[in-house]
GUVOVO-96025 format. One line per field, with one value per residue (C-alpha): residue in one letter; x, y, z. Coordinates in steps of 0.2 Angstrom, whole numbers, plus 5000, padded with zeros to 4 digits. Each point is the difference from the previous one (the first is absolute). Example, Ala and Ser with C-alpha at 12.3 -4.5 7.8 and 13.67 -1.06 7.14 Angstrom:
res: A,S
X: 5062,5006
Y: 4978,5017
Z: 5039,4997
***
This chain:
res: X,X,X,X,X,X,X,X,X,X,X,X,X,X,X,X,X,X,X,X,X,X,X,X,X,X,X,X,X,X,X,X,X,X,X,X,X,X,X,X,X,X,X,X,X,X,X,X,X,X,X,X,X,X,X,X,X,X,X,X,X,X,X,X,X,X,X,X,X,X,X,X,X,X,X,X,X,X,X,X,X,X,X,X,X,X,X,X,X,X,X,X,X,X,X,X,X,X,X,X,X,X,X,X,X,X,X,X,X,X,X,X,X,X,X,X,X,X,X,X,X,X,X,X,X,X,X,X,X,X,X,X,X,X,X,X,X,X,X,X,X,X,X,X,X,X,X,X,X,X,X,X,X,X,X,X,X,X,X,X,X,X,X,X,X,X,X,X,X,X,X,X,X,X,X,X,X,X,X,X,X,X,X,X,X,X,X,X,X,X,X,X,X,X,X,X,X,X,X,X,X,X,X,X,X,X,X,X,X,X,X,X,X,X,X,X,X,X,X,X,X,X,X,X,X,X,X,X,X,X,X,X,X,X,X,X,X,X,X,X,X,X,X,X,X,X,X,X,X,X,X,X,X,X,X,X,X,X,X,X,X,X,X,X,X,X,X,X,X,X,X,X,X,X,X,X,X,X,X,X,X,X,X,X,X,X,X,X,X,X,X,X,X,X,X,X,X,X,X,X,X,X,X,X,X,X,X,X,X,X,X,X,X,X,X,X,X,X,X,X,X,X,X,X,X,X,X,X,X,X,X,X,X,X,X,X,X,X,X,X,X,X,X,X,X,X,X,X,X,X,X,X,X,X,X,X,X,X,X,X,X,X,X,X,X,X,X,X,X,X,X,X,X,X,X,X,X,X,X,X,X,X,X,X,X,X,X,X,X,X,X,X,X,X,X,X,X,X,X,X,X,X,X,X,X,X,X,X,X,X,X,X,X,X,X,X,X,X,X,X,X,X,X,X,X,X,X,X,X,X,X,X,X,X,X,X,X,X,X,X,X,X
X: 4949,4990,4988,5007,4986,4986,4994,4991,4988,4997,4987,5008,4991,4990,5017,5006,5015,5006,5016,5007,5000,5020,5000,4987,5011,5013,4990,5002,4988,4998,4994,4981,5005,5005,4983,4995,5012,4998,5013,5011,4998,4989,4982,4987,4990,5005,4993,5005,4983,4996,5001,5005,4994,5010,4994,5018,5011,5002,5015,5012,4993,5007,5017,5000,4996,5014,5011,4997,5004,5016,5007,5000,4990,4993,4990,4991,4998,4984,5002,5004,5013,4987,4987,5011,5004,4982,4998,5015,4995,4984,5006,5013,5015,5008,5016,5000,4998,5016,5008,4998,5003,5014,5015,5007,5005,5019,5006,5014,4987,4987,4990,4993,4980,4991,5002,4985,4996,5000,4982,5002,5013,5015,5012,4998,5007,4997,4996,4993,5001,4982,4998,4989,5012,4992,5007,4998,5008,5002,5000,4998,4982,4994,5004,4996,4995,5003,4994,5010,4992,5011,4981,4997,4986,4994,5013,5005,4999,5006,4993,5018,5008,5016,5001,5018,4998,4988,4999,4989,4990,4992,4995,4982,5011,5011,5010,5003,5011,5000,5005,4990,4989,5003,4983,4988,5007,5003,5015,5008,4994,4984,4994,4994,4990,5011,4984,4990,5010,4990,5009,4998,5005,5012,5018,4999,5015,4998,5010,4995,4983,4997,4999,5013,4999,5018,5010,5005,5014,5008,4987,5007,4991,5003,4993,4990,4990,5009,5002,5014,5000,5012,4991,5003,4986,5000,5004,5011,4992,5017,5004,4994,4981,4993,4983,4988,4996,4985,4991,5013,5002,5016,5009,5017,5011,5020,5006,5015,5016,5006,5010,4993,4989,4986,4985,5006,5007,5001,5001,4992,5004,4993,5013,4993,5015,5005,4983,5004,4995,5016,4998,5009,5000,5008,5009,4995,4983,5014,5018,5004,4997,4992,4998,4991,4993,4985,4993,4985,4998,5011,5000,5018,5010,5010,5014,5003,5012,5001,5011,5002,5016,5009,5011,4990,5005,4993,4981,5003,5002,4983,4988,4983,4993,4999,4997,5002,5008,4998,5006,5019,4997,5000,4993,5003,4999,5005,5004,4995,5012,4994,5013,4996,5007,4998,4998,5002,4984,5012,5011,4990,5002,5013,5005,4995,5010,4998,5001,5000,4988,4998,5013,4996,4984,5012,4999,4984,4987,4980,4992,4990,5007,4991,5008,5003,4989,5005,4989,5004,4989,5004,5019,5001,5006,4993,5006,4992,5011,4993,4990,5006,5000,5015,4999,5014,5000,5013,5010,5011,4982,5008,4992,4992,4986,4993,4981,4999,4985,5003,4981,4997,5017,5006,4992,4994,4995,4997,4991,4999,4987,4997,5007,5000,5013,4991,5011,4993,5008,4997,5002,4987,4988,5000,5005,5007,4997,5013,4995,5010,4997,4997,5014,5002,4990,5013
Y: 4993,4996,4985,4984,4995,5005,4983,5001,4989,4994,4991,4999,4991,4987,4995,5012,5007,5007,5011,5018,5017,5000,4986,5011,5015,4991,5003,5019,5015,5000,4981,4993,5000,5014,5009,4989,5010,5017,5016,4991,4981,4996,4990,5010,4999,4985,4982,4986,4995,5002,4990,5007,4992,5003,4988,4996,4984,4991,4991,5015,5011,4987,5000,5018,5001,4989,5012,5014,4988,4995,5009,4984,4995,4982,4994,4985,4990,5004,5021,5004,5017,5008,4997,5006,5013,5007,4999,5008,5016,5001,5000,5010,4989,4995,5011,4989,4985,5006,5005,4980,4992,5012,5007,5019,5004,4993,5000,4987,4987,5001,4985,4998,4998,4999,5005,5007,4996,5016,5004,5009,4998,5009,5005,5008,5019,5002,4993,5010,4995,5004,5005,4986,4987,4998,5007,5005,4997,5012,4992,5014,5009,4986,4998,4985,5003,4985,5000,4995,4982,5003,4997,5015,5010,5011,5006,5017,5004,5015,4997,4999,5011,4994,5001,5008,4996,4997,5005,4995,5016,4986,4985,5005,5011,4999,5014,4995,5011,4997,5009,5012,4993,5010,5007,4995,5014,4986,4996,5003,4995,4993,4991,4983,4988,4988,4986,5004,5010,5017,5016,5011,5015,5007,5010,5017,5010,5018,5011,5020,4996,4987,4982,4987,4983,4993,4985,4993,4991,4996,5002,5004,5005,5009,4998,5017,4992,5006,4993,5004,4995,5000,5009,5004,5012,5005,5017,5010,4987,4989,4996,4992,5005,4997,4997,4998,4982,5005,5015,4994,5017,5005,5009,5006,4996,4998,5007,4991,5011,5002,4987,4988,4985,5000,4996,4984,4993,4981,5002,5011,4998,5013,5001,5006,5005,5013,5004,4999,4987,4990,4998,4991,4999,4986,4989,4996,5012,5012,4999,5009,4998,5013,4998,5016,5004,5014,5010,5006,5014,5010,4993,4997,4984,4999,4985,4992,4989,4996,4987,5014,5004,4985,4990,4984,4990,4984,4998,4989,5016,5007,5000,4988,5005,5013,5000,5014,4994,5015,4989,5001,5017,4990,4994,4983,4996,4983,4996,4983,4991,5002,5012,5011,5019,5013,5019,5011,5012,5011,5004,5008,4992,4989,4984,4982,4987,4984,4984,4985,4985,4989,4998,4981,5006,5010,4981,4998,5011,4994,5002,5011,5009,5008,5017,4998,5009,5007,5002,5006,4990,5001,5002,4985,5005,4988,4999,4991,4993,4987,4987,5003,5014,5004,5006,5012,5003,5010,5018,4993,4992,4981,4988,4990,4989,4997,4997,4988,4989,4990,5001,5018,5005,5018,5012,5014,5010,4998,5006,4998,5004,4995,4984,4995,5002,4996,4998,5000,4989,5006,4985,4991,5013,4992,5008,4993,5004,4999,5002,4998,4984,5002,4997,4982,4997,4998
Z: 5176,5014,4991,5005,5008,4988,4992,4982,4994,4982,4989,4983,4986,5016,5007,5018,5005,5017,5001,5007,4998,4999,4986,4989,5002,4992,4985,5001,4998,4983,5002,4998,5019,5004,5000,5015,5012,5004,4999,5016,4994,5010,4991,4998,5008,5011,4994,5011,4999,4981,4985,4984,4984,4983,4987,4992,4999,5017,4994,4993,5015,5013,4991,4999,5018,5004,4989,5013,5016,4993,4986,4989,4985,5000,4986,4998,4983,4999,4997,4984,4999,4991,5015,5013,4992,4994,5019,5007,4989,5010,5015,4994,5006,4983,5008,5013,4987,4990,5015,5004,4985,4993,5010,4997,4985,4997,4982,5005,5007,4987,4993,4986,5003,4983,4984,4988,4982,4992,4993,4984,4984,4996,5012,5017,5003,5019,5015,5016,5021,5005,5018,5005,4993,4982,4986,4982,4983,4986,4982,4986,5002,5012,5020,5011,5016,5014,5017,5016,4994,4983,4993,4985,5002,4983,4990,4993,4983,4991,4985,4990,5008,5009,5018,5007,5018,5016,5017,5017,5003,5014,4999,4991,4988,4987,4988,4983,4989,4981,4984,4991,4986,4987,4991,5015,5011,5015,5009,5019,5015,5006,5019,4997,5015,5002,5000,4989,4987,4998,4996,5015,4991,4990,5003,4990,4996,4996,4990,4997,5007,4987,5005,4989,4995,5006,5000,5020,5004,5018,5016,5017,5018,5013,5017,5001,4986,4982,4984,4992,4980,4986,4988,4981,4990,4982,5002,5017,5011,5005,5017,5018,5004,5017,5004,5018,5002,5010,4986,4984,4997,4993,5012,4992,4984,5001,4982,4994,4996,4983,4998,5014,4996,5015,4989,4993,5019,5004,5018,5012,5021,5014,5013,5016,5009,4990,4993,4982,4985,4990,4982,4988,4982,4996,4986,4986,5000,4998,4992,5016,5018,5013,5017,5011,5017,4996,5015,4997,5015,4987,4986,4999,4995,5015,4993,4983,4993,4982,4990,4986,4995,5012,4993,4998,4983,5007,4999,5016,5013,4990,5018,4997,5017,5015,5018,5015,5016,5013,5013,4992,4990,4982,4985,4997,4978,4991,4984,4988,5008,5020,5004,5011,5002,5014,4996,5017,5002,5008,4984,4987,4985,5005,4991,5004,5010,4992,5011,4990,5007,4986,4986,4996,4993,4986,4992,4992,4999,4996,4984,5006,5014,5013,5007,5019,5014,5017,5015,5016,5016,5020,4999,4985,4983,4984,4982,4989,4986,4983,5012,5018,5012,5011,5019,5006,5020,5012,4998,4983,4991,5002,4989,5012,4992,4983,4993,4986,4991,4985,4992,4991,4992,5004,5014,4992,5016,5017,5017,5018,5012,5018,5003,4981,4988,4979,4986,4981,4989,4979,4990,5008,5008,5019,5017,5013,5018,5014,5017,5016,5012,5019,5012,5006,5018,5011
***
């Protein structure tokens, strides 16, 4: 770029600012200033002589200014975290805010930041990463939405009926599924705004040309912009539907197999690589386990394993949990007690290798013990077990670090999302968030 020289001048709320074209377009193109350089980042048109006014706050402006010169993020007493941020999202520069603040994600260096009250009784069910580094909560027919602030904007309610899981369309749009009310004709999936609550519209499912009312359960994505849901009618209508995000029309149905669960699944993973979507029905939902890659191009279940018929007498081995590895050609599973087992993708229907991890927590179990949860982020492996959450890292899943917070009893579920990893604890209704800290300056 070719626009060292170019001096810009600014007037921001009476107080001026001088810098250069090469410090603006630090910000980047999507930026309040990137629309001041043209197609070659050069400003357009050229404005050495010109003064341009914004009427915003002088003091967050100079310390987001100084955040494009150097990289580093300097904040006087006198800015509130709230103010700063309310103007890094007009100039569009909270990336560079985070980026600042908050080092890559790193599941053996995370910190604990804050932790939220829940805001509602009773227990929490489930708890979603948003893509703007908010989040939302599910307790029965109610979800909490938090922005990247943690502040909750309008809830969701269903209106008693029991919300199964959410997903981050965006971050102006949320998918709720939720069991079918029985005698109202309402249940499945609807789009929600994330701020303001409103249902968008609703998911149909159809069967012999005759719209159903349905019961949804797991949610997954896939990046050509699917919706894949576990879905369990009153009639033939068992199995995975999938749906456009962009129309929400329904654009196929996987019927289950005689003898396969699909409709009641707890889990549901789109695995890019090869193109297919995992899902597992898992313990105790069922008496048995059943883990399946579907492919949809021809409507054929291209792997399964089941535990049916194994000889498992211990309910220890029954599988709690699933997640696809495609980098090592597995599915990683764990039980109640943290271990975890391996199936090889490459073996159809071939048994699981169990790797024991945690055997001290065979001592005592909670009152109320909350069944573990796996998640799969940037080459990290996380478990969470009772009130911690294990990190495993390297080719043999070495237990490398471990989460833990006293306040909030048990960790019922948890998410990560950007550089943020939230954990929802049930006997007290809080999350906690845990976020990475920036390198030290050397």
């Amino acid at each position: 770029m070719g626009i060292s020289k170019d001096r810009i001048k600014f007037n921001v709320g009476g107080r001026l600012f001088e810098t250069t074209a090469t410090t603006l377009a630090n910000a980047g193109r999507d930026s309040f200033f990137g629309a001041l350089f043209d197609d070659e980042w050069n400003l357009s048109p050229p404005s050495e002589d010109s003064i341009h006014f914004i009427d915003r706050n002088s003091d967050c402006f100079s310390v987001l200014l100084d955040l494009l010169r150097t990289g580093d993020l300097n904040v006087p007493a006198n800015i509130t975290e709230r103010l700063l941020h309310r103007e890094a999202s007009f100039y569009g520069l909270l990336d560079h805010v985070r980026a600042a603040k908050w080092g890559p994600f790193d599941g053996n260096r995370l910190r604990l930041s804050d932790s939220v009250k829940g805001s509602a009784p009773g227990d929490g069910t489930a708890i979603r990463a948003g893509p703007d580094g908010g989040c939302c909560v599910a307790h029965g027919s109610v979800v909490h939405v938090y922005d990247w602030m943690l502040e909750e904007h309008s809830p969701i309610n269903l209106d008693y009926q029991r919300v199964n899981d959410v997903g981050w369309i965006d971050s102006d749009n949320i998918v709720l599924s939720a069991c079918e009310r029985l005698g109202r004709g309402e249940g499945g999936m609807g789009l929600f705004s994330s701020s303001s609550g409103d249902l968008r519209y609703k998911f149909q499912v159809c069967h012999e040309n005759q719209v159903k009312s349905y019961t949804a359960g797991a949610l997954s994505f896939s990046p050509d912009y699917k919706i894949f849901s576990s879905c369990k009618g009153r009639s033939n209508e068992y199995g995975i539907g999938v749906w456009d995000q962009i129309t929400g029309k329904q654009t196929d149905f996987f019927y289950e197999s005689p003898g396969w669960s699909l409709g009641d699944a707890d889990k549901l993973q789109w695995l890019n690589g090869k193109n297919c979507l995992l899902v597992a029905t898992l313990f105790p939902r069922k008496d048995n386990c059943y883990i399946s890659l579907l492919d949809f191009r021809d409507k054929n279940m291209v792997w399964s394993w089941s535990d049916i018929g194994s000889p498992m007498a211990i309910d220890e081995k029954r599988v709690r949990d699933a997640i696809a590895m495609e980098d090592s050609n597995s599915i990683c599973v764990v039980n109640e007690f943290e271990d975890l087992g391996f199936i090889d993708l490459r073996m159809y229907g071939g048994s699981v290798r169990w790797s024991s991890r945690s055997k001290l927590m065979k001592s005592k179990m909670p009152d109320e013990p909350c069944y573990p949860k796996l998640a799969l982020h940037e080459g990290q492996l996380f478990s969470s077990m009772n009130d911690s959450i294990s990190v495993f890292c390297g080719p043999d899943w070495v237990l490398t670090s471990r989460l833990r917070r006293s306040y909030g009893g048990s960790i019922c579920d948890f998410s990560i999302g950007g550089d943020r990893l939230f954990a929802l604890h049930c006997e007290e209704n809080v999350f906690d968030v845990w976020e990475t800290p920036p390198p030290p300056i050397i």
